[in-house]
Structure formats: C-alpha cells, structure tokens
C-alpha positions as CSV (number, residue, x, y, z in Angstrom):
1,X,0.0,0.0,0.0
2,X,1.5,3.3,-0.6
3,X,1.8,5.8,1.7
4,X,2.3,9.5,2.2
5,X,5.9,10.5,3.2
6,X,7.0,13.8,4.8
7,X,10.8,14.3,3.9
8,X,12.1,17.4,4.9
9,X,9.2,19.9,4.0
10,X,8.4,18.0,0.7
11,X,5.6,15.1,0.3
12,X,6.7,11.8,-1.2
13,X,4.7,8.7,-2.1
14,X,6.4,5.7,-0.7
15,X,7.0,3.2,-2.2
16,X,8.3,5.2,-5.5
17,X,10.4,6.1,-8.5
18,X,12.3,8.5,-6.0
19,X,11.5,7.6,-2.5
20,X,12.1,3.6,-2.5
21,X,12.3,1.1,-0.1
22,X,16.4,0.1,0.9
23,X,18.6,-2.8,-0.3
24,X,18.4,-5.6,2.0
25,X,22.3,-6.9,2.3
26,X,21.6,-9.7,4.5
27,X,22.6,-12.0,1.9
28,X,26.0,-11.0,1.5
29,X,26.8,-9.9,5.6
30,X,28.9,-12.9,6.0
31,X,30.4,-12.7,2.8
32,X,33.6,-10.3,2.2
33,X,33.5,-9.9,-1.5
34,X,30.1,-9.0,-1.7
35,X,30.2,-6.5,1.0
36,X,32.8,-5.1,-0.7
37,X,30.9,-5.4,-4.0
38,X,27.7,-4.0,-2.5
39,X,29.2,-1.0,-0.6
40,X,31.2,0.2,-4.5
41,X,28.0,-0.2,-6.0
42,X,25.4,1.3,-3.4
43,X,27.7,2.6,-1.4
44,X,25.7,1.8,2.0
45,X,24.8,-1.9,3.7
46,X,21.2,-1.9,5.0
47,X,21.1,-5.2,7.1
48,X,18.5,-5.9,9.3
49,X,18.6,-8.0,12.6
50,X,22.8,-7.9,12.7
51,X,22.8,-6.9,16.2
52,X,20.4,-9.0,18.9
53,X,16.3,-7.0,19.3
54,X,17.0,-7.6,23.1
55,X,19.7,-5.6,23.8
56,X,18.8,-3.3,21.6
57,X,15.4,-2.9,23.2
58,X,17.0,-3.1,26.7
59,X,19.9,0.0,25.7
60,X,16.0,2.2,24.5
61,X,14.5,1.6,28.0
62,X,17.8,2.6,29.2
63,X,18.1,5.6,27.3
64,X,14.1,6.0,27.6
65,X,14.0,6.4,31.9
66,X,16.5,8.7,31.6
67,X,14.6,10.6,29.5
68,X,11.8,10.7,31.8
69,X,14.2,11.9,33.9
70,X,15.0,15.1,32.4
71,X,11.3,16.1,31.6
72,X,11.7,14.7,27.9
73,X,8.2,12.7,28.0
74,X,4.5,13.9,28.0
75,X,3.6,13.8,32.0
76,X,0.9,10.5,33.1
77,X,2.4,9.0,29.6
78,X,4.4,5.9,30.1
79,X,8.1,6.6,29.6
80,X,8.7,3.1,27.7
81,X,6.3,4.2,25.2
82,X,8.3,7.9,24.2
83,X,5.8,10.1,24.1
84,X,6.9,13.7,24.1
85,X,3.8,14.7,23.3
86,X,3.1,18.5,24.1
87,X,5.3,19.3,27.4
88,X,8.2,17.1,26.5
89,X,11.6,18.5,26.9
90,X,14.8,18.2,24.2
91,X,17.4,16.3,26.0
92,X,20.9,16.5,24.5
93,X,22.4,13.3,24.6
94,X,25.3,13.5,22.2
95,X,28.7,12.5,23.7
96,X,26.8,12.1,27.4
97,X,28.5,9.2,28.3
98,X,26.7,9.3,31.4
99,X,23.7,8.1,29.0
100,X,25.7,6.5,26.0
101,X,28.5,4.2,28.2
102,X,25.8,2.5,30.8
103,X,26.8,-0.7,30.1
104,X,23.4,-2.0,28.1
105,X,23.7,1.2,26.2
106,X,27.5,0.4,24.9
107,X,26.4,-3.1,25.0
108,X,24.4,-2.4,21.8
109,X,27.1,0.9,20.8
110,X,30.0,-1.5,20.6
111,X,28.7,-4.4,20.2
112,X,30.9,-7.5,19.1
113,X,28.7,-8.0,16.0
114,X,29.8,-4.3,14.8
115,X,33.6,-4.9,15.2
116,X,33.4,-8.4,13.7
117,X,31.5,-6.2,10.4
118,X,34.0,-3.9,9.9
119,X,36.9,-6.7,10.7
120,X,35.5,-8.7,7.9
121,X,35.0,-5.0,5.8
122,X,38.7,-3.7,6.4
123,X,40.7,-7.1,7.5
124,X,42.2,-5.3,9.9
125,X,42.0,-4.4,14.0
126,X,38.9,-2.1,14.1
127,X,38.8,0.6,16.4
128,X,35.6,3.0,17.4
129,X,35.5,6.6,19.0
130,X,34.3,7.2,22.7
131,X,32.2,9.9,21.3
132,X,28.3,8.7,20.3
133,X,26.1,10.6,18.4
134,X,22.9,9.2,20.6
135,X,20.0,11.8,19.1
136,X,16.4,11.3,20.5
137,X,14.6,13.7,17.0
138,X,11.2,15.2,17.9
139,X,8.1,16.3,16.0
140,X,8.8,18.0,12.9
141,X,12.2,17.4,13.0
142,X,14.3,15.6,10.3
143,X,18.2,16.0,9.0
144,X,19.3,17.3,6.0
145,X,21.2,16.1,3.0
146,X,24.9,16.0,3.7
147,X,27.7,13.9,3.3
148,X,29.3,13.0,7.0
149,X,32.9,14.0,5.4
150,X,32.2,17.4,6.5
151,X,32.3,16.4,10.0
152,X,34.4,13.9,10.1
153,X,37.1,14.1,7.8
154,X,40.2,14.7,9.9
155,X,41.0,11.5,10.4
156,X,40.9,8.0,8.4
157,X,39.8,7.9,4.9
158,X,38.1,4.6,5.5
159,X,35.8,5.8,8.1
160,X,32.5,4.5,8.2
161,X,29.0,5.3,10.3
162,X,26.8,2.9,11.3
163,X,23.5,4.1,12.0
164,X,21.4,2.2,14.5
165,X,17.7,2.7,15.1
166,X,16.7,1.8,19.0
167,X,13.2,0.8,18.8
168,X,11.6,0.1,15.8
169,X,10.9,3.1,13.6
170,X,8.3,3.8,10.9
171,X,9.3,6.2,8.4
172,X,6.4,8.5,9.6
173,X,8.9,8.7,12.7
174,X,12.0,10.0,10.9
175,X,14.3,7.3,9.1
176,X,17.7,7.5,7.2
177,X,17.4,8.1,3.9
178,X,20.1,7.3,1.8
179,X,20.8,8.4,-2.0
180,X,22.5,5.6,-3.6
181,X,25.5,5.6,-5.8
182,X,25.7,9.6,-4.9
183,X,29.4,8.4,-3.6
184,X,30.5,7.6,-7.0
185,X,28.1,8.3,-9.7
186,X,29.4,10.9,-12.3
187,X,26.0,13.3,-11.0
188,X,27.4,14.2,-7.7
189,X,31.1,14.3,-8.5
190,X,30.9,18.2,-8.7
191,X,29.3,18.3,-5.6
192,X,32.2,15.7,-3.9
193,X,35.4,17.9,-5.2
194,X,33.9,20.8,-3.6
195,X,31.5,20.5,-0.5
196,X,32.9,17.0,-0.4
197,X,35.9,18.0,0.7
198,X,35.1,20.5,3.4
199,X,35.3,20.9,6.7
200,X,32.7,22.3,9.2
201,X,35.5,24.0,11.8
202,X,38.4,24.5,9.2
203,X,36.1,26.4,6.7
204,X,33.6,27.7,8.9
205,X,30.9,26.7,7.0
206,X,27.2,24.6,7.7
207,X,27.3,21.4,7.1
208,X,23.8,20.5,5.8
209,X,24.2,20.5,1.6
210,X,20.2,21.3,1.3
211,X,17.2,20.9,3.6
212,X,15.3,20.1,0.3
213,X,15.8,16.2,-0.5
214,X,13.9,16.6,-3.9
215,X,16.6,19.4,-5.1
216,X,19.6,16.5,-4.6
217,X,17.6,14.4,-7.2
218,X,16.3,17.0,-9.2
219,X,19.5,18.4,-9.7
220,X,22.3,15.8,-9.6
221,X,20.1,12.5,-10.3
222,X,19.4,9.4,-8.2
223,X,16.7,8.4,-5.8
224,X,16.5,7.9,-2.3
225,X,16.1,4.9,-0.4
226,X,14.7,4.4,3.0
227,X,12.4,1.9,5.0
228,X,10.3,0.8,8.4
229,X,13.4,-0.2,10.4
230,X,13.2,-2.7,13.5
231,X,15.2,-2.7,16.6
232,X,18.4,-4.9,16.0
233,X,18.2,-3.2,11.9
234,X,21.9,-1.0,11.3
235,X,22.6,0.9,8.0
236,X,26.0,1.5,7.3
237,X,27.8,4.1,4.7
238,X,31.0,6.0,4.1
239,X,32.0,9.2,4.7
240,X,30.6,10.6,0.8
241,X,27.2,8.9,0.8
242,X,24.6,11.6,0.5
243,X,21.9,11.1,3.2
244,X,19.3,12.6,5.6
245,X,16.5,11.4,7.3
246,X,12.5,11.6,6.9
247,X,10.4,13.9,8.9
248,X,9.0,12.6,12.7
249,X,5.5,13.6,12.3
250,X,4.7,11.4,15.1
251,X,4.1,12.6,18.8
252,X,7.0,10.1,19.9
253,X,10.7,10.7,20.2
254,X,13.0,8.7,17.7
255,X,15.7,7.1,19.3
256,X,18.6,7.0,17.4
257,X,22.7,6.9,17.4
258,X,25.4,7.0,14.8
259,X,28.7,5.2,15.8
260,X,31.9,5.5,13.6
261,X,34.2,3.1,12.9
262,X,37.8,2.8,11.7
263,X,40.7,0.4,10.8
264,X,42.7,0.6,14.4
265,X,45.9,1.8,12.2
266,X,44.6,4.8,10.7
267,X,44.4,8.4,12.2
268,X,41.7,8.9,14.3
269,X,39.5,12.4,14.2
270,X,41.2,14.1,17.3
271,X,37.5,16.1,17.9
272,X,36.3,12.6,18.8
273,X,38.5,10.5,20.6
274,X,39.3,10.4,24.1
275,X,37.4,10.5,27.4
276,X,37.5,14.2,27.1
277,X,36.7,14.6,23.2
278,X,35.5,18.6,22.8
279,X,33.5,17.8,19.4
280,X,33.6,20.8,16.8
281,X,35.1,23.8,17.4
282,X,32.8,27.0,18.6
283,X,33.4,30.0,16.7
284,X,34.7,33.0,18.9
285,X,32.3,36.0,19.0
286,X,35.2,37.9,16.8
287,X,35.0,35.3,13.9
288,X,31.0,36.2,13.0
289,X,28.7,33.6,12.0
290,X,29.7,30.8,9.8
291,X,29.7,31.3,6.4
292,X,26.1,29.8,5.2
293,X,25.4,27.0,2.7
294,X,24.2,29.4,0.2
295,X,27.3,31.6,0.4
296,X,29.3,28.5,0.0
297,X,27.3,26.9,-3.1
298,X,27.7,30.0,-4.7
299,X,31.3,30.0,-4.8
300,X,31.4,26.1,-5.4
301,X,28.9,26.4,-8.4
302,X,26.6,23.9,-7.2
C-alpha cells in the first residue's frame, strides 16, 4: 500500500520512483567480497537483525528512563512508550557518556557484531571513537542532506557510520534516507570535489548540503532509499554517501545513534576520541557567523 511521506518539508509517495524502499544486504553480511561489492556499488549496507532485538530494546529503555528523567516525556504517559507529546523537553544526549556508556547502552554501541562487520569489511583491527552521536529527534524534526565527510574528515579515509535505530521506527517517525551511488556516480562528482571535501570547523561553513531532498535528485540525479526499520536493523555508509532522514511527524521521540568506525591503524579524528573529546570547534564571537550553505554553493557552483 502506498503511503504518504514527509521528507524534509516536501511530500513523497512511498514506495516510488524517487523515495524507494532500501537494499536488504543480509545476503552477503557474511560474505567479504560481496560487502565489498555492495558497498562500491550502493555505497551503504542496509542489514536488518545484525545486532540482537533484546539488547537493543533493553539499551532504549535505558536511554528512555532517563529521558523521563529530564522532563523529555508527555507527564501521566508511560516513559517506555516515548511520548513527548506536548510538554516534552529536548534532551541533548550526544557524547553524554553518562547516557551512551551505561553498560546495556554500549552493550548495543560497541557491540561484538559491529567490530566483527568492519573486521570482515577492512581485515584489519577495528577501532571506534568514545564519542556517540545518541539523538532522540522530535516532531517536525528531520536531517538534511549532507555527506558525513564534513564532520568527520580529519582523520581516516576509510571511516564508516553505522546508523542504529533503538526501537523500531516507521518512516512516519523520521528514518535514514540514503541516496545511492551519490558516492561515485558521475551526478554528484561536482558536488564531492567541492562540498565533499570541506570541513565544518576549518572552513567555517554549515554542514547540511540542502534541507530540500527533492533538489539532490532534481539536480544531480538518483533516488532515495529508506524503509520501516526494527530494533536490531543497522545501515551502514562511508563518509561521501549523501543522506538525511525523513520527517517525525509522530508525537513520539525517535531514538537514534550513529557510531563511527575505523581500521585501528589509521588516524583517528582528534575532535572525537578520548574521554575528554571537545567535538567541533565554537566559533569565537570575533570570527561572526559561519559562512552559510548558500554563500558556499555560490562559490562552489553547485
């Protein structure tokens, strides 16, 4: 049955020529050469039930009571259930490991399923950061299209995000949504010698490419790809995979976090390792605001 999709501010049909559903890679997950294979030609691994429902379910209660906690959840609701409803309050968990290193949360963050992945991926010692990117997204909220180089590109090369849903999510709730073969397709390689290769704190510059998904197709070609995903579900991409996420439209949090991984050998993005990690830089009062997308697009000619 179709259904219809917020994405950003624009209104899809799902499933359809440019929103459909994602490439289950199940098949190949035990199978180096077609990871390999899949990841050149998608550029992303969607592969559902790799790490166990349970823990996964017992990290979001976790992660959901402390929530409740902090005034995040609509008051006489149940706290298991996430409802911000009208009165809930944001709570910033990203890089909190006083919420993302309880041992059920890195349990799930770190699991041995995730290392054993990206051993079979690299053939190599795989190492992770301390920092996690643990995001509960409210109503109305969804990400825009970027490419996580921006962020993270002062370190390894071969640095990949693994994007793990804790709970199951409809897309009505705010999925990933990935843009396939936008790492290497000759559409978006304009887009990867210039924005590609930027850096949030070096160039002072916004990260998001475009809050409008339909403008990435539009423009530079491809679809998007996205699905219901189930707690246990990962999606995993490199660092010049376009992506973003649906729209929650929901009155319930999404749970979310995006963990990075690495061969243990190459540099490691000094904003994001160690206990005391600082993240990106803040831009002193002096400096002004960072320059904006549309400045930067501009002078890119895209």
């Amino acid at each position: 049955m179709n259904r219809t999709i917020q994405f950003g501010q624009a209104t899809y049909t799902y499933p359809s020529k440019e929103l459909q559903p994602l490439r289950d890679s199940s098949d190949v997950v035990s199978d180096r050469d077609g990871l390999l294979a899949r990841l050149e030609e998608d550029g992303y691994l969607y592969v559902p039930g790799l790490l166990d429902r349970n823990e996964v379910l017992k990290a979001r209660h976790t992660i959901l009571r402390y929530m409740a906690e902090h005034e995040a959840m609509e008051p006489g609701s149940r706290p298991l259930d996430g409802v911000m409803g009208q009165y809930g309050k944001h709570v910033g968990m990203m890089g909190k490991e006083v919420i993302t290193h309880p041992p059920d949360v890195l349990n799930v963050l770190a699991a041995d399923r995730l290392f054993a992945l990206y051993g079979l991926i690299h053939q190599e010692p795989i190492s992770t950061f301390d920092y996690k990117w643990l995001r509960a997204v409210g109503h109305d909220a969804s990400t825009g299209a970027h490419m996580d180089f921006v962020y993270m590109g002062q370190g390894s090369k071969r640095l990949m995000t693994t994007w793990i849903p804790l709970g199951d999510v409809a897309i009505e709730q705010g999925t990933l949504a990935v843009c396939p073969q936008s790492h290497r397709s000759e559409g978006f390689a304009r887009i990867r010698d210039t924005y590609g290769r930027m850096d949030v704190d070096r160039d002072r510059t916004e990260g998001w490419f475009t809050k409008d998904p339909r403008e990435i197709t539009q423009k530079f070609g491809g679809f998007w790809q996205t699905g219901d995903v189930q707690a246990g579900d990962i999606i995993t991409f490199g660092m010049h995979l376009m992506h973003a996420s649906t729209t929650n439209v929901t009155d319930k949090w999404r749970l979310s976090c995006d963990v990075r991984f690495q061969p243990a050998a190459d540099p490691m993005d000094p904003r994001w390792t160690g206990k005391e990690s600082g993240g990106h830089t803040p831009a002193a009062p002096a400096q002004g605001k960072p320059r904006s997308m549309e400045e930067a697009r501009t002078a890119w000619g895209v």
